[in-house]
MARKEKOL-143574 format. One record per residue (C-alpha): residue number from 1; residue in three letters; y, z, x. Coordinates in steps of 0.5 Angstrom, whole numbers, plus 500, padded with zeros to 3 digits. Each point is the difference from the previous one (the first is absolute). Example, Ala and Ser with C-alpha at 12.3 -4.5 7.8 and 13.67 -1.06 7.14 Angstrom:
BEGIN
- i|aa|Y|Z|X
- 1|ALA|491|516|525 .
- 2|SER|507|498|502 .
END
This chain:
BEGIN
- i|aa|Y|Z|X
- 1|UNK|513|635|971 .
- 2|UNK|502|495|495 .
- 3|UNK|504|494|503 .
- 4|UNK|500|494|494 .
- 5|UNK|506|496|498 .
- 6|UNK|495|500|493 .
- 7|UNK|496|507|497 .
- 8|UNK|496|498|496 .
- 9|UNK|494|506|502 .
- 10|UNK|501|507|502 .
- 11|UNK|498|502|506 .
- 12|UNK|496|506|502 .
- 13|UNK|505|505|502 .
- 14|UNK|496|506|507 .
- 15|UNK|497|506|497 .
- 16|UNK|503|506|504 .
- 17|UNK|494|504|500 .
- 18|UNK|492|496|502 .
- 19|UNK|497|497|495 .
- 20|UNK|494|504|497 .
- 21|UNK|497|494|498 .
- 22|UNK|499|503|494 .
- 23|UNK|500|498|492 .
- 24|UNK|501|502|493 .
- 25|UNK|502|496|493 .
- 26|UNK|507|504|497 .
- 27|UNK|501|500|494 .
- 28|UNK|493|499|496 .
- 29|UNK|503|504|494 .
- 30|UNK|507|502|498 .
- 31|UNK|499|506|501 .
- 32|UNK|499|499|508 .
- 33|UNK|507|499|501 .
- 34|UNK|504|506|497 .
- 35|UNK|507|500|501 .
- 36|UNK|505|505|498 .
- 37|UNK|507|499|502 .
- 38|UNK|505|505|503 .
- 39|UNK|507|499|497 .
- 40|UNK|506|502|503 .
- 41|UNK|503|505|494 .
- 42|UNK|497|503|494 .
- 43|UNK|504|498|492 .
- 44|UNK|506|504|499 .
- 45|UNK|498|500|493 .
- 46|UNK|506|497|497 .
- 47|UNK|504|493|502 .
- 48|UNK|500|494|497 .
- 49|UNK|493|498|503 .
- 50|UNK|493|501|497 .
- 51|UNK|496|502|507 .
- 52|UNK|491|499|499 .
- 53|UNK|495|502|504 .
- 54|UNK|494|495|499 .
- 55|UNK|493|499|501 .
- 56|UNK|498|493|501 .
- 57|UNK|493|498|501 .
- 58|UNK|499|492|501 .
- 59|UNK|507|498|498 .
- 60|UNK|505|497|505 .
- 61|UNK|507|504|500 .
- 62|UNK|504|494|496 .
- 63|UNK|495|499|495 .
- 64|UNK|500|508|499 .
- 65|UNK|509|498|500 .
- 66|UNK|500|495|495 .
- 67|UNK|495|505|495 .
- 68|UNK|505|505|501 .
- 69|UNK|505|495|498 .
- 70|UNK|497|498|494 .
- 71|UNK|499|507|497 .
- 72|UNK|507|502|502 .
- 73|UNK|503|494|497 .
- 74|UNK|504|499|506 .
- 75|UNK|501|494|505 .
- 76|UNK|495|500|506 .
- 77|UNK|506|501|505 .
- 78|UNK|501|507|496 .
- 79|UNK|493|503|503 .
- 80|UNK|501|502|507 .
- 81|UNK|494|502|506 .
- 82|UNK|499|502|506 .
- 83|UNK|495|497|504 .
- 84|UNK|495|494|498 .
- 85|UNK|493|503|500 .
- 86|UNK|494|497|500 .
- 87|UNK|496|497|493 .
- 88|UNK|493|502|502 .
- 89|UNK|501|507|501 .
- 90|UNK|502|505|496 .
- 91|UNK|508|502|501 .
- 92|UNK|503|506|499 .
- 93|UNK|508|498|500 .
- 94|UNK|507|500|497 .
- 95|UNK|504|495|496 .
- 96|UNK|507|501|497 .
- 97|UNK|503|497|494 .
- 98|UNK|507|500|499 .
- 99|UNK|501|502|491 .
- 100|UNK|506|504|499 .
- 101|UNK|500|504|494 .
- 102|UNK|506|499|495 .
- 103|UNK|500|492|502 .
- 104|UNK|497|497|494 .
- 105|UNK|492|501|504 .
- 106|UNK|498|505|495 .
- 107|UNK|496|507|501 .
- 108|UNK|498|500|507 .
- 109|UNK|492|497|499 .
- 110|UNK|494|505|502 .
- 111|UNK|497|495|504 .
- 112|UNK|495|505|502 .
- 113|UNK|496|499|493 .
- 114|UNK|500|492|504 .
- 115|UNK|493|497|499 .
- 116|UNK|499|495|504 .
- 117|UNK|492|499|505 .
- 118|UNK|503|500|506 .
- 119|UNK|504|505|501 .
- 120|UNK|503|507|497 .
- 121|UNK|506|503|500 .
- 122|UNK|499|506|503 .
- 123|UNK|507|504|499 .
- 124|UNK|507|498|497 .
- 125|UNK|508|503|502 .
- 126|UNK|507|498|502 .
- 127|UNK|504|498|506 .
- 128|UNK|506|498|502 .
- 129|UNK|499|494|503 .
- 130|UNK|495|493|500 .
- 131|UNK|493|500|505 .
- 132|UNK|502|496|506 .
- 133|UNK|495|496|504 .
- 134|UNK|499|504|506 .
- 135|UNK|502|507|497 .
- 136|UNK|494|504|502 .
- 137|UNK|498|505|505 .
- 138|UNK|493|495|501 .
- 139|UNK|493|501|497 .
- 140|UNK|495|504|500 .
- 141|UNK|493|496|500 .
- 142|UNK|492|502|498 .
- 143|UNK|497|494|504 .
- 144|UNK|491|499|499 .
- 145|UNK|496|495|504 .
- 146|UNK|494|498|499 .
- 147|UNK|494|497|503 .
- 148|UNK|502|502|506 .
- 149|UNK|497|497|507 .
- 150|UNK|500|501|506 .
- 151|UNK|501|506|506 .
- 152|UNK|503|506|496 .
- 153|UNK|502|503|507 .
- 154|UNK|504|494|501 .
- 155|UNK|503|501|493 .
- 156|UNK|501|507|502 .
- 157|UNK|503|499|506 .
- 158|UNK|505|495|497 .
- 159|UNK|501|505|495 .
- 160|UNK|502|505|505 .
- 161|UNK|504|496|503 .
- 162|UNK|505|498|493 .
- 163|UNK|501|507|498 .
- 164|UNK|502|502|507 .
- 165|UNK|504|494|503 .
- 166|UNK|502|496|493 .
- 167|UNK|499|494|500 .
- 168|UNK|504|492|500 .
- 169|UNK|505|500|494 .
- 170|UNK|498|492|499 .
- 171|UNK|502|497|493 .
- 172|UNK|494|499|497 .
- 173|UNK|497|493|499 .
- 174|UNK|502|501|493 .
- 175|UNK|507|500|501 .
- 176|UNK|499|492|503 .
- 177|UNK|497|497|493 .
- 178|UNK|493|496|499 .
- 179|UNK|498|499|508 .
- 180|UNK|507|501|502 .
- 181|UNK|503|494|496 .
- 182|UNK|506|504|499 .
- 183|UNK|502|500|508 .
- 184|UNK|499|493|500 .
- 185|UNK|504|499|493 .
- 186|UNK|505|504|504 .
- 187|UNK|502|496|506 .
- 188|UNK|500|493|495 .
- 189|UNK|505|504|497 .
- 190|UNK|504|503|506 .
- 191|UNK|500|493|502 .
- 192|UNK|502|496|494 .
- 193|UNK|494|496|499 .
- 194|UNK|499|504|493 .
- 195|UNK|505|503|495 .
- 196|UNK|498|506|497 .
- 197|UNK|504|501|494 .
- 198|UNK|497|506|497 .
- 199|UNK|503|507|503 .
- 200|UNK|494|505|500 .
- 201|UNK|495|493|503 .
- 202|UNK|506|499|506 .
- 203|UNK|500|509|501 .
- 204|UNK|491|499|500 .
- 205|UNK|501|494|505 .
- 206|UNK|505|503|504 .
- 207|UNK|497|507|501 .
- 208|UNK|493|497|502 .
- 209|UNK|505|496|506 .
- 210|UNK|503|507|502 .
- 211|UNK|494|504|500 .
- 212|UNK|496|494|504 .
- 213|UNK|505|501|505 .
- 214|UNK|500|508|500 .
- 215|UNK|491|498|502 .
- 216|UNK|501|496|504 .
- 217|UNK|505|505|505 .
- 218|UNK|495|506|498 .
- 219|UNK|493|495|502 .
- 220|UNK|503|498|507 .
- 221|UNK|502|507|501 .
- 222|UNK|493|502|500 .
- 223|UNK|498|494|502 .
- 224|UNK|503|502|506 .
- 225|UNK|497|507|501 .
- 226|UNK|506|503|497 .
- 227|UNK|497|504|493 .
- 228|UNK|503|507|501 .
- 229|UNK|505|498|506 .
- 230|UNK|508|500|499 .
- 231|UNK|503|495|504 .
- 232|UNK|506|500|503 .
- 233|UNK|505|498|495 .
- 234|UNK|496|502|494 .
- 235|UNK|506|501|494 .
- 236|UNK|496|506|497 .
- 237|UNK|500|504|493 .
- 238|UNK|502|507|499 .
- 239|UNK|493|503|501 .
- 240|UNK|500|497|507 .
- 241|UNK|495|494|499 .
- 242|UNK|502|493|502 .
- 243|UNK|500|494|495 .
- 244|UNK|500|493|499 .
- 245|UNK|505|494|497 .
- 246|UNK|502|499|493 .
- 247|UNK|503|493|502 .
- 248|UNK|507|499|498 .
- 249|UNK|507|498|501 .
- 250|UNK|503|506|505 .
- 251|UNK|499|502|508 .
- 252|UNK|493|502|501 .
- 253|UNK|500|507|502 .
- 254|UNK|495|501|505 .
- 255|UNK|502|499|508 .
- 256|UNK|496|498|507 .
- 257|UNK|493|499|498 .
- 258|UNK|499|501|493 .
- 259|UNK|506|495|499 .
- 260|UNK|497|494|504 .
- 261|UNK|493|502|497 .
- 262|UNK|503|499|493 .
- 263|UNK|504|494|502 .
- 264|UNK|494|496|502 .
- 265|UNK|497|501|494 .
- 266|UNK|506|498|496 .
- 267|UNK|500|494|505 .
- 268|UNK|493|498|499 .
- 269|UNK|503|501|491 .
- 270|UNK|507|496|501 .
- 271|UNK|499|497|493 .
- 272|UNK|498|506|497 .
- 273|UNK|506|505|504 .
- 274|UNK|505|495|499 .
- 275|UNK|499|498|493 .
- 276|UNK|500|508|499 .
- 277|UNK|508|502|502 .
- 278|UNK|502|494|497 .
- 279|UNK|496|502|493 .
- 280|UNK|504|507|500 .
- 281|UNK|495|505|503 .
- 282|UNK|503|505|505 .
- 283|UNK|497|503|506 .
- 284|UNK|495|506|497 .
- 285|UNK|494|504|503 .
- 286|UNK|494|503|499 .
- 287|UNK|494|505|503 .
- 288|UNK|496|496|505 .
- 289|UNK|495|507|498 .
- 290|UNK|497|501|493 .
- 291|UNK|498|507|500 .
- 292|UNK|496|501|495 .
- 293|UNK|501|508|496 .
- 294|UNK|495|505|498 .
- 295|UNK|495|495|502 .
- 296|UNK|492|503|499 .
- 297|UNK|493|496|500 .
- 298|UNK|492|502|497 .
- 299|UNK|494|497|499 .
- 300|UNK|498|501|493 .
- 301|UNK|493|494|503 .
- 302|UNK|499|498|506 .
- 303|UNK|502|493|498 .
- 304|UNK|507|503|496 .
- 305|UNK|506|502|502 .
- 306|UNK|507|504|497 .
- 307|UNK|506|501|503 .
- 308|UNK|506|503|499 .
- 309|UNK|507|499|503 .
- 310|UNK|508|500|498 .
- 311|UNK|504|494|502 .
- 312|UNK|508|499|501 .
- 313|UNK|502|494|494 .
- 314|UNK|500|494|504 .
- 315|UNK|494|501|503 .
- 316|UNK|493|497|498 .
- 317|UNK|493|503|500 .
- 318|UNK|496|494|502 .
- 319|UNK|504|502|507 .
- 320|UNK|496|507|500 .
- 321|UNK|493|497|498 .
- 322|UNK|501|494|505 .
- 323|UNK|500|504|506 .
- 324|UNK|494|503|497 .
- 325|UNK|495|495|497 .
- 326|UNK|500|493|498 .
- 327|UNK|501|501|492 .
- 328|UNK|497|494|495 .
- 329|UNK|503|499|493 .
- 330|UNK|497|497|494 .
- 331|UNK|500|493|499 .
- 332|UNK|505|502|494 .
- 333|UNK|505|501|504 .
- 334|UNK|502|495|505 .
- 335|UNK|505|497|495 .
- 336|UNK|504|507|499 .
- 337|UNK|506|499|504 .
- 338|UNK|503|506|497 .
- 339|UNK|502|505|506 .
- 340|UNK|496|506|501 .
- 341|UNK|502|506|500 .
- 342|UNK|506|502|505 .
- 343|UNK|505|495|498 .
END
């Protein structure tokens, strides 16, 4: 695993599974990546906050906010959200805005009559409370890869393996910004070579720093031979599945190996572990596994394939399709560090 005083490149974190030595392009289309979010409640119907359900197609959530906002005639800050979504595909998600009746707002607005060529507003109601990051069930997704290559009984193999075993719940290589400059930021941050004076900027840099950490226990597990193993020690969740560091402030709550394995990393990382418990952040969890729900698969051609699957929020697609194939993105891409479905 990664031994640097600087982070200026990620590194290939093990597959859990062999490599298929297959290929595929994602993401030709929008329509190859569809998204729909699992929310954790419906609206009331009643409540000082407008809930939407929206499909977008080709827009990133902030815009898609800021939109909202404008035809509101609300503050941006008013326009809550679950989870950010990718932009080159099309997203069924909710946002919330905050607009009490009686206060000066007006009549409540019909956003569903909303034009705009990137999205729609599928359906409107009331609820109690604001949308939060992080309040939903996690997503569902429709992903097609085309342009496939390579051996499809090794894709079917790997395939097998993911649906029955899970896979490694790594953060995707979205969540570390442009070639992973978001780590290195990070550290230069933690060690007080920069000063990051922006709150959403220093949140970016300090989760990209704390999910680092998390794949780099989870890469040398596997490395190790460990994939699928409790080790002796391991804190694990309620579902009985072993999980790695979310690194903070607080006593590690592994013992004997697992402890020593966790500590190793995190003395290889001292900047990034040290300057984490200094910046406020508390020792939390996460699911070494990603078990992807529901999960189904067809060959509509020999050279395309369509999957089908639920994951949990927090967990990222690109982790299933990782196992399976090597996946290419258009070149249009590569400058969109919006994180993919899962955040």
């Amino acid at each position: 695993m990664t031994n640097a005083s600087h982070y200026t490149t990620l590194p290939q974190w093990p597959n859990a599974y062999p490599a298929s030595g297959a290929s595929a392009t994602l993401k030709s289309l929008n329509e190859d990546f569809i998204v729909t979010e699992l929310p954790l409640q419906l609206p009331s119907g009643a409540g000082e906050h407008i809930w939407l359900v929206i499909e977008k197609n080709g827009a990133n959530t902030a815009f898609v906010a800021q939109q909202l906002a404008l035809a509101a005639g609300v503050q941006e800050w008013d326009v809550g959200y679950a989870g950010l979504k990718d932009r080159y595909a099309i997203t069924r998600q909710w946002f919330s805005i905050y607009f009490p009746k009686g206060k000066g707002k007006g009549e409540t607005p019909d956003l569903t009559q909303l034009q705009h060529p990137e999205f729609k507003v599928l359906s409107q109601s009331r609820h109690v409370k604001k949308l939060r990051p992080g309040d939903l069930q996690g997503n569902r997704f429709r992903i097609v890869l085309r342009e496939l290559a390579g051996n499809r009984d090794a894709v079917e193999a790997n395939l097998q393996a993911a649906a029955s075993q899970g896979v490694p719940n790594y953060f995707g290589a979205q969540r570390f910004g442009h070639d992973g400059g978001n780590v290195e930021q990070g550290r230069a941050m933690l060690a007080r070579e920069i000063r990051v004076r922006h709150p959403k900027k220093k949140g970016i840099y300090l989760s990209a720093v704390r999910s680092f950490v998390f794949n780099e226990v989870l890469g040398l597990r596997i490395q190790q031979g460990l994939w699928g193993k409790t080790l002796p020690g391991d804190a694990m969740t309620d579902a009985s599945q072993p999980t790695g560091p979310l690194w903070g402030r607080g006593r590690v709550s592994t013992t004997d190996e697992a402890h020593a394995l966790e500590m190793g990393v995190a003395e290889r990382h001292a900047t990034l572990c040290d300057g984490m418990e200094h910046a406020g952040l508390d020792q939390q969890r996460r699911a070494l596994v990603a078990r992807p729900v529901d999960m189904s698969w067809e060959w509509p051609q020999a050279d395309q394939l369509v999957l089908t699957f639920s994951l949990p929020a927090g967990n990222y697609a690109t982790s299933v399709l990782n196992e399976i194939l090597r996946t290419t993105e258009p070149e249009r891409l590569t400058e969109n560090n919006e994180p993919a479905a899962g955040e």
